[in-house]
PyMOL Python script that loads the backbone (N, CA, C, O; Angstrom):
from pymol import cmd

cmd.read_pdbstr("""\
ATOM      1  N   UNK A   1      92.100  83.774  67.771  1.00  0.00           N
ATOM      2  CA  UNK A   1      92.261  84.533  69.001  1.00  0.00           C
ATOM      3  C   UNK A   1      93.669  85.120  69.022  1.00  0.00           C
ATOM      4  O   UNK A   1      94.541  84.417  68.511  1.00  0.00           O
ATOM      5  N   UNK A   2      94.021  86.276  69.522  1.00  0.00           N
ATOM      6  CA  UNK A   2      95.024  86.721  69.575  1.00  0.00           C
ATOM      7  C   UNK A   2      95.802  86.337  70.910  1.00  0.00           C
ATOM      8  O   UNK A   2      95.304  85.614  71.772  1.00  0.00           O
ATOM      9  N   UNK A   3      97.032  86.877  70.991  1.00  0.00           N
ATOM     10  CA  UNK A   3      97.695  86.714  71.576  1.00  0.00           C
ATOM     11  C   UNK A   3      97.276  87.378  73.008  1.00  0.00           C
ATOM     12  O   UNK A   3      97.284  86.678  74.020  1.00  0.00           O
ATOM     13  N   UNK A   4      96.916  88.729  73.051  1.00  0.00           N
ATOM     14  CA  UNK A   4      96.501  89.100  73.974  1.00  0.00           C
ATOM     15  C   UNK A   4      94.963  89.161  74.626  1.00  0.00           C
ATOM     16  O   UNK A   4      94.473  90.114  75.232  1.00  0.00           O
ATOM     17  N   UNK A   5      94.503  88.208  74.406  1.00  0.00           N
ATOM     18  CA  UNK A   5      93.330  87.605  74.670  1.00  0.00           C
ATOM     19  C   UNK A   5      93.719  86.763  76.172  1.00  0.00           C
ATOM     20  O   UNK A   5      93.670  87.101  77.355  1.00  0.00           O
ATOM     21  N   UNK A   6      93.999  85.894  75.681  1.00  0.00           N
ATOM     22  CA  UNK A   6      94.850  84.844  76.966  1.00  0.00           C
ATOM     23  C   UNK A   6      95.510  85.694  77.981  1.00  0.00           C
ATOM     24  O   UNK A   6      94.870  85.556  79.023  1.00  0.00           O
ATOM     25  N   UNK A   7      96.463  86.482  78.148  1.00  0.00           N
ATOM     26  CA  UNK A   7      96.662  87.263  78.913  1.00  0.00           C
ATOM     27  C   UNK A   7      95.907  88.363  79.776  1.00  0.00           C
ATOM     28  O   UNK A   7      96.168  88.682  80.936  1.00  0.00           O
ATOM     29  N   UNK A   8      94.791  88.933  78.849  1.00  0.00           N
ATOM     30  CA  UNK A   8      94.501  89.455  79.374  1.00  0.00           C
ATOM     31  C   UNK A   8      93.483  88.814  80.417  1.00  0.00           C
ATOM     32  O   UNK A   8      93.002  89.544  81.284  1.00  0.00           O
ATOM     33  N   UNK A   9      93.132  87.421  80.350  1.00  0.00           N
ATOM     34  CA  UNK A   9      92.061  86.641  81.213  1.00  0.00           C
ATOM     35  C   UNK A   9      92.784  86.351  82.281  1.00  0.00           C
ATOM     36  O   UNK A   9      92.535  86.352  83.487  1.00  0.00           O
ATOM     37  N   UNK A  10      94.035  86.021  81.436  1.00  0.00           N
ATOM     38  CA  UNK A  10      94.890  85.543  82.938  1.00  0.00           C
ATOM     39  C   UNK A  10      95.218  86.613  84.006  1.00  0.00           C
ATOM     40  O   UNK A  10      95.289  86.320  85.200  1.00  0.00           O
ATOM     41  N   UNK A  11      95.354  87.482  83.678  1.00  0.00           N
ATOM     42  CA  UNK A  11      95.471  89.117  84.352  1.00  0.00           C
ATOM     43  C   UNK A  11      94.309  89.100  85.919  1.00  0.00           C
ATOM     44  O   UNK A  11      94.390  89.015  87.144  1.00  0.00           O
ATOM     45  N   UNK A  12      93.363  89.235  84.909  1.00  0.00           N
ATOM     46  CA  UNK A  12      92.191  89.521  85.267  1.00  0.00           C
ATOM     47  C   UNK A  12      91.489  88.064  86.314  1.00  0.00           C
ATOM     48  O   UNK A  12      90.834  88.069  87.356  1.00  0.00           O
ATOM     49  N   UNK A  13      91.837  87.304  85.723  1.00  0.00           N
ATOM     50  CA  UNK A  13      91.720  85.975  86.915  1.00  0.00           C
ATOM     51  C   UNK A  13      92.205  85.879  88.159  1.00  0.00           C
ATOM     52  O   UNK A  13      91.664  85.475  89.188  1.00  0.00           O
ATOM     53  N   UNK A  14      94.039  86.585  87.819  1.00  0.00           N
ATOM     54  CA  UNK A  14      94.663  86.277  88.583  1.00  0.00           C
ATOM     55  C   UNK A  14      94.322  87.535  89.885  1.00  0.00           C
ATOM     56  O   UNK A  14      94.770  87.275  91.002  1.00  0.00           O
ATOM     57  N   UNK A  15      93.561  88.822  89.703  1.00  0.00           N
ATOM     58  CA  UNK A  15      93.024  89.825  90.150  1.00  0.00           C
ATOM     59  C   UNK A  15      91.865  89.889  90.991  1.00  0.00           C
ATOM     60  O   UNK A  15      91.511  90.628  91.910  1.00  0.00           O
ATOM     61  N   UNK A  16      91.345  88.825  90.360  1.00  0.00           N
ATOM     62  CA  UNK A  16      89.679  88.083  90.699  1.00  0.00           C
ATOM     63  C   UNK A  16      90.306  87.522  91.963  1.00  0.00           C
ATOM     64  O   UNK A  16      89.935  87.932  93.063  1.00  0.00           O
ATOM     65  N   UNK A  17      91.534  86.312  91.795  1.00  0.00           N
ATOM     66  CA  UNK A  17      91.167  85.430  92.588  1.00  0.00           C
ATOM     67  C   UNK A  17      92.013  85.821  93.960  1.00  0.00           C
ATOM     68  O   UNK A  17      91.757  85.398  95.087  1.00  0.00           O
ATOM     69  N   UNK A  18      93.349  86.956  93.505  1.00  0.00           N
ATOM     70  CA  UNK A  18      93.255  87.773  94.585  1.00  0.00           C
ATOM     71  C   UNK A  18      92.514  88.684  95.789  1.00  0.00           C
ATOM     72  O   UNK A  18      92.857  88.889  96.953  1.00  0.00           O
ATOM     73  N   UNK A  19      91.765  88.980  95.290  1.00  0.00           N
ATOM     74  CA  UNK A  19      90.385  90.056  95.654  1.00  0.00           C
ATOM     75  C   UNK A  19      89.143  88.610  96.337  1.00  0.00           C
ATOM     76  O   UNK A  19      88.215  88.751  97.133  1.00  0.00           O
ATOM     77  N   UNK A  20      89.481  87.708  95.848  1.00  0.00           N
ATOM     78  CA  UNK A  20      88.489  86.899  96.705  1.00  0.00           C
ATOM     79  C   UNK A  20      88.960  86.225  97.948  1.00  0.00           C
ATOM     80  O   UNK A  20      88.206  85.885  98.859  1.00  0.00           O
ATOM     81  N   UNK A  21      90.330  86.042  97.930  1.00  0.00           N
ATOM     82  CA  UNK A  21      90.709  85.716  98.910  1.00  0.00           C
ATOM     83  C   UNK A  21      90.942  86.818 100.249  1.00  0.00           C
ATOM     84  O   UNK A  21      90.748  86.801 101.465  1.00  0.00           O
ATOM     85  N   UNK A  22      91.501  87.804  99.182  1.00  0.00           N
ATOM     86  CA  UNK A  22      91.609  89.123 100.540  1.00  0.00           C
ATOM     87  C   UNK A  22      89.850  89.127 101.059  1.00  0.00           C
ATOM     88  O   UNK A  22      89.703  89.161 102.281  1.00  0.00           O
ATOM     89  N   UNK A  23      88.916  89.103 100.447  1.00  0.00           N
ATOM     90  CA  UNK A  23      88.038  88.998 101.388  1.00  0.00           C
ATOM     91  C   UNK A  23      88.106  88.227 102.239  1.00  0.00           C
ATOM     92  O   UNK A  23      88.198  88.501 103.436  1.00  0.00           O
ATOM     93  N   UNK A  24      88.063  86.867 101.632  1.00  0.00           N
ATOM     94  CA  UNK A  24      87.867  85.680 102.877  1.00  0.00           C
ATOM     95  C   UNK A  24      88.492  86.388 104.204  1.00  0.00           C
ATOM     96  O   UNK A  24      87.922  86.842 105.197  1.00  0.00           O
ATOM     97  N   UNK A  25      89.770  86.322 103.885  1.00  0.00           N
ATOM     98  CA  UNK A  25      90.757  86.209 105.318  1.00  0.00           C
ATOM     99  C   UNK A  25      90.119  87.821 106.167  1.00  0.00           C
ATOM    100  O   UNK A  25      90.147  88.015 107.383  1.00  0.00           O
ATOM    101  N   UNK A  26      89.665  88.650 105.270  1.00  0.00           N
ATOM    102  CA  UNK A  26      89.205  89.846 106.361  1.00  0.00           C
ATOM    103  C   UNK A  26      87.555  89.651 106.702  1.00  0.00           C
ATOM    104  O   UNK A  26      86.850  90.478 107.280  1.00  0.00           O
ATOM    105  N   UNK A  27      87.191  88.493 106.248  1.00  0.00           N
ATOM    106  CA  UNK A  27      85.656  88.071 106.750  1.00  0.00           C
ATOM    107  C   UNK A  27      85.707  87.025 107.742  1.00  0.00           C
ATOM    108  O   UNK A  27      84.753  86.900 108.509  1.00  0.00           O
ATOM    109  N   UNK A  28      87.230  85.858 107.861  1.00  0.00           N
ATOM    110  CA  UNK A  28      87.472  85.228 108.560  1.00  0.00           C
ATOM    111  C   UNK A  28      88.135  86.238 110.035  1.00  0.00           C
ATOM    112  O   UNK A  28      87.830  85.711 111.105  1.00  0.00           O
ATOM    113  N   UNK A  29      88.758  87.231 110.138  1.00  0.00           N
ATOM    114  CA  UNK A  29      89.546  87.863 111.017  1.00  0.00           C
ATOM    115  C   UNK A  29      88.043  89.107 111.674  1.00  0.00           C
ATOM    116  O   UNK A  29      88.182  89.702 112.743  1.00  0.00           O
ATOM    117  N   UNK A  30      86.823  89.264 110.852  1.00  0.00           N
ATOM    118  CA  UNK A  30      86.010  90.136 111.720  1.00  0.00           C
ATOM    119  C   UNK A  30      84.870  88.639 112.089  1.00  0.00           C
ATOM    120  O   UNK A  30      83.833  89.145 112.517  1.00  0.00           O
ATOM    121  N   UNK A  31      84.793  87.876 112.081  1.00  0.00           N
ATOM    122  CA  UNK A  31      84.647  86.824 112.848  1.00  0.00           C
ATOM    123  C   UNK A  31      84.857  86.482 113.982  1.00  0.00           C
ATOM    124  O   UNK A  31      84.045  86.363 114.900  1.00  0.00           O
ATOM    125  N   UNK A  32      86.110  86.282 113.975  1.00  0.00           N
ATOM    126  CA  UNK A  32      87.017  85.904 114.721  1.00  0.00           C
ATOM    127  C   UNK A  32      87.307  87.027 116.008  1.00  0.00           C
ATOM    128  O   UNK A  32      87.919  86.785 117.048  1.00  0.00           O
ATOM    129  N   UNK A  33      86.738  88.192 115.640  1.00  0.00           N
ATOM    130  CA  UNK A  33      87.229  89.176 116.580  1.00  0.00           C
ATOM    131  C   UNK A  33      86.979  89.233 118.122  1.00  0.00           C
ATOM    132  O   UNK A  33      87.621  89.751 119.036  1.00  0.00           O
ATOM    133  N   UNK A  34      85.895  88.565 118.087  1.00  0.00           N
ATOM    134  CA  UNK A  34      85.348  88.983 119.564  1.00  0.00           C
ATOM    135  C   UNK A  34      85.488  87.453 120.016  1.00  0.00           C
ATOM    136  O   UNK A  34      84.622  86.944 120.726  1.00  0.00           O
ATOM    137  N   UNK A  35      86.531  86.788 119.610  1.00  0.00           N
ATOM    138  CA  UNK A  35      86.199  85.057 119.547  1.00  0.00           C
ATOM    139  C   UNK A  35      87.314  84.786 121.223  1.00  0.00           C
ATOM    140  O   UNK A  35      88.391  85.305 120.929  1.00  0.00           O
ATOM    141  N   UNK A  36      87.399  84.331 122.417  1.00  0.00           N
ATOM    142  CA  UNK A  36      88.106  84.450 123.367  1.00  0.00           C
ATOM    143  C   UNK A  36      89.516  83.459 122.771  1.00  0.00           C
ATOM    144  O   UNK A  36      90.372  83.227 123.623  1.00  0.00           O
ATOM    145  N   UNK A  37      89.642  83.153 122.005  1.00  0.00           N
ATOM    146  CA  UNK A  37      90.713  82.378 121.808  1.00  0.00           C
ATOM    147  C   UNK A  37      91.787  83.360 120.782  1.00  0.00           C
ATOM    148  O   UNK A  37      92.920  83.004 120.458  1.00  0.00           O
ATOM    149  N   UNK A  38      91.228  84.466 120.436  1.00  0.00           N
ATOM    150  CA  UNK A  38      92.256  84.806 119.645  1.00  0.00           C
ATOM    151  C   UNK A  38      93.025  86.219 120.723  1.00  0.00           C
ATOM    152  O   UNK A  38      92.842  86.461 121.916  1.00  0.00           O
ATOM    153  N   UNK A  39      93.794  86.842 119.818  1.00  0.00           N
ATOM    154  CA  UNK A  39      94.824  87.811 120.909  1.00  0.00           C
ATOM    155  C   UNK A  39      93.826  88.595 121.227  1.00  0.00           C
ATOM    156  O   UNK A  39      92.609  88.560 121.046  1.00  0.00           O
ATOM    157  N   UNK A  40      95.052  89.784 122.073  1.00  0.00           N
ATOM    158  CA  UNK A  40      93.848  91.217 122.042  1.00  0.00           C
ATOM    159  C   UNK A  40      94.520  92.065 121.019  1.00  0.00           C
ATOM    160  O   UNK A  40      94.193  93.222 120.754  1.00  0.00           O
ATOM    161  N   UNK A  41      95.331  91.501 120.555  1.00  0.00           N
ATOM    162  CA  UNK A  41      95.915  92.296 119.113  1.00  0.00           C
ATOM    163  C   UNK A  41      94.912  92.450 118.481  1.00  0.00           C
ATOM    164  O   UNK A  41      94.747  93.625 118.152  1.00  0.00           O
ATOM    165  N   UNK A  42      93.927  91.571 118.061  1.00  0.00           N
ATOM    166  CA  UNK A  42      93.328  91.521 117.031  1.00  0.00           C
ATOM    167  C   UNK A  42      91.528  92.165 117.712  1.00  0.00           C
ATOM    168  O   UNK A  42      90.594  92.553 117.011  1.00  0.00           O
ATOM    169  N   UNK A  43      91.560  92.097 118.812  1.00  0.00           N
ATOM    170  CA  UNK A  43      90.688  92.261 119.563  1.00  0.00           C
ATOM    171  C   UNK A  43      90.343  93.782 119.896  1.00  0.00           C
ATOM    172  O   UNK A  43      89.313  94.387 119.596  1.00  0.00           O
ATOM    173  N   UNK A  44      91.559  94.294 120.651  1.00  0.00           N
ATOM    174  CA  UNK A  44      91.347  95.645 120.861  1.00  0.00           C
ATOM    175  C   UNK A  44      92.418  96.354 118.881  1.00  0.00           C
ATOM    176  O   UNK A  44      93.598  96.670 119.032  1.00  0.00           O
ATOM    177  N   UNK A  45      92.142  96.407 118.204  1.00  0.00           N
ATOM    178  CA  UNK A  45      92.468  96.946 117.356  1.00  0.00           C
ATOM    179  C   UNK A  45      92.055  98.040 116.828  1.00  0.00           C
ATOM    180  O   UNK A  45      91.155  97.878 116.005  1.00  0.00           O
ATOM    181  N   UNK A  46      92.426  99.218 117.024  1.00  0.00           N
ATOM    182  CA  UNK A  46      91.991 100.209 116.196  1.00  0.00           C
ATOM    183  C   UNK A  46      91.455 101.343 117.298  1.00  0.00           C
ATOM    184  O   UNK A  46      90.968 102.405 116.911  1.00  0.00           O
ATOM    185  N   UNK A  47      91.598 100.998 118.758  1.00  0.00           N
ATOM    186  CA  UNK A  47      91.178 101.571 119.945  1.00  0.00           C
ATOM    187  C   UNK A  47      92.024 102.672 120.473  1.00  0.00           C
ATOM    188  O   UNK A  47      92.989 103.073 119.823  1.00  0.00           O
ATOM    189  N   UNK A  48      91.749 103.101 121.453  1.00  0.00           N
ATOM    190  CA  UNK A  48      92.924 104.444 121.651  1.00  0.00           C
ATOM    191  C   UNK A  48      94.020 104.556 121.771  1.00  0.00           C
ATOM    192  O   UNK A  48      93.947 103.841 122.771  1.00  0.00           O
ATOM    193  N   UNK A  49      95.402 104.856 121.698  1.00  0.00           N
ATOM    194  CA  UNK A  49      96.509 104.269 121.928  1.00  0.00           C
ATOM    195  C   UNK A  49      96.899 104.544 123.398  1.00  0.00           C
ATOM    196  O   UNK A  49      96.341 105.290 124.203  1.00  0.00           O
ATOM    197  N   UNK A  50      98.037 103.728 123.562  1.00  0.00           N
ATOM    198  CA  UNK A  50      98.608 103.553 125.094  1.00  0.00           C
ATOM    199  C   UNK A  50      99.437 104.482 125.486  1.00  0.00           C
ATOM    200  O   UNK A  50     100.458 104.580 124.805  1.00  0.00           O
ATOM    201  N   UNK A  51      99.297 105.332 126.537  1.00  0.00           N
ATOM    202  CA  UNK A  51     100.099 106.497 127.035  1.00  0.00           C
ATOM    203  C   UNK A  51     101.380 105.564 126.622  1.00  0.00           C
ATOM    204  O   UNK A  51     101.369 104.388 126.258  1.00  0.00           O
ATOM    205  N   UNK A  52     102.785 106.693 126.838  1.00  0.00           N
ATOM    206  CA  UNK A  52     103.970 105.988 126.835  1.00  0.00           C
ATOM    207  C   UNK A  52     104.275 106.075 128.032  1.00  0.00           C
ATOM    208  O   UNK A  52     103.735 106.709 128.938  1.00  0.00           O
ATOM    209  N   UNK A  53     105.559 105.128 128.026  1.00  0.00           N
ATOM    210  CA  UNK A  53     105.993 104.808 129.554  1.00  0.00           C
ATOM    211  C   UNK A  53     106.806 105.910 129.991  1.00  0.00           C
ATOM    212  O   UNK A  53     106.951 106.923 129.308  1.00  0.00           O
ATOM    213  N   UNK A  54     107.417 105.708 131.279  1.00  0.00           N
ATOM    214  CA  UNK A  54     107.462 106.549 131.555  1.00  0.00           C
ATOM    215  C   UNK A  54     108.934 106.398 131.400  1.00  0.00           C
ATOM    216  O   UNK A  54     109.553 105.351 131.585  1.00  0.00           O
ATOM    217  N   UNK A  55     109.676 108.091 130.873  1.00  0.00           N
ATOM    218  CA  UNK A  55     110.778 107.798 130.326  1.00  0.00           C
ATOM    219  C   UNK A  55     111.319 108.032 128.956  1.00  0.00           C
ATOM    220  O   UNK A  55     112.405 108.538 128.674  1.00  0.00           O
ATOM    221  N   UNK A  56     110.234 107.509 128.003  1.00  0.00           N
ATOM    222  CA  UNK A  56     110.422 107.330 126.574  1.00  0.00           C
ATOM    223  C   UNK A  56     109.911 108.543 125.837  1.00  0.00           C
ATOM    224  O   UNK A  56     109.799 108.613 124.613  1.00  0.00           O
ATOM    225  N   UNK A  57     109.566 109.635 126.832  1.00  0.00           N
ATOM    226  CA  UNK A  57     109.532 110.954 125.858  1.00  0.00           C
ATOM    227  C   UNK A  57     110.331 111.560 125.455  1.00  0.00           C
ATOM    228  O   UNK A  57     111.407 111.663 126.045  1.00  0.00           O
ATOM    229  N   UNK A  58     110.018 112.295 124.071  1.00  0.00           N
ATOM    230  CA  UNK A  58     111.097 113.128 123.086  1.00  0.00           C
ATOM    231  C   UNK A  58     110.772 114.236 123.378  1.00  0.00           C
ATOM    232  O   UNK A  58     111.336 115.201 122.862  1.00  0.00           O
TER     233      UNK A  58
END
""", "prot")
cmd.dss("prot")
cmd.show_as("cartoon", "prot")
cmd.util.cbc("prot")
cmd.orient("prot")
């Protein structure tokens, strides 16, 4: 076996086992979304944004 055999598994493992975890945690967090214990950060996310106050215009 060559040298770059081993590396390249390890590469590729280490890619795998990245990519499986980023799922988890974004399969654990759309779970979790509508769950009353978590914020409304995570809750209202991605919704319309909030006028600004008043004052803080450029």
């Amino acid at each position: 076996m060559s040298n770059g055999i081993p590396l390249m598994v390890l590469a590729f493992g280490t890619l795998g086992g990245l990519w499986f975890l980023g799922a988890a945690a974004r399969k654990q967090v759309a779970d979790l979304k509508g769950h009353p214990g978590r914020s409304n950060l995570i809750k209202d996310h991605g919704g319309p944004p909030r006028p600004n106050m008043p004052g803080t215009e450029h």
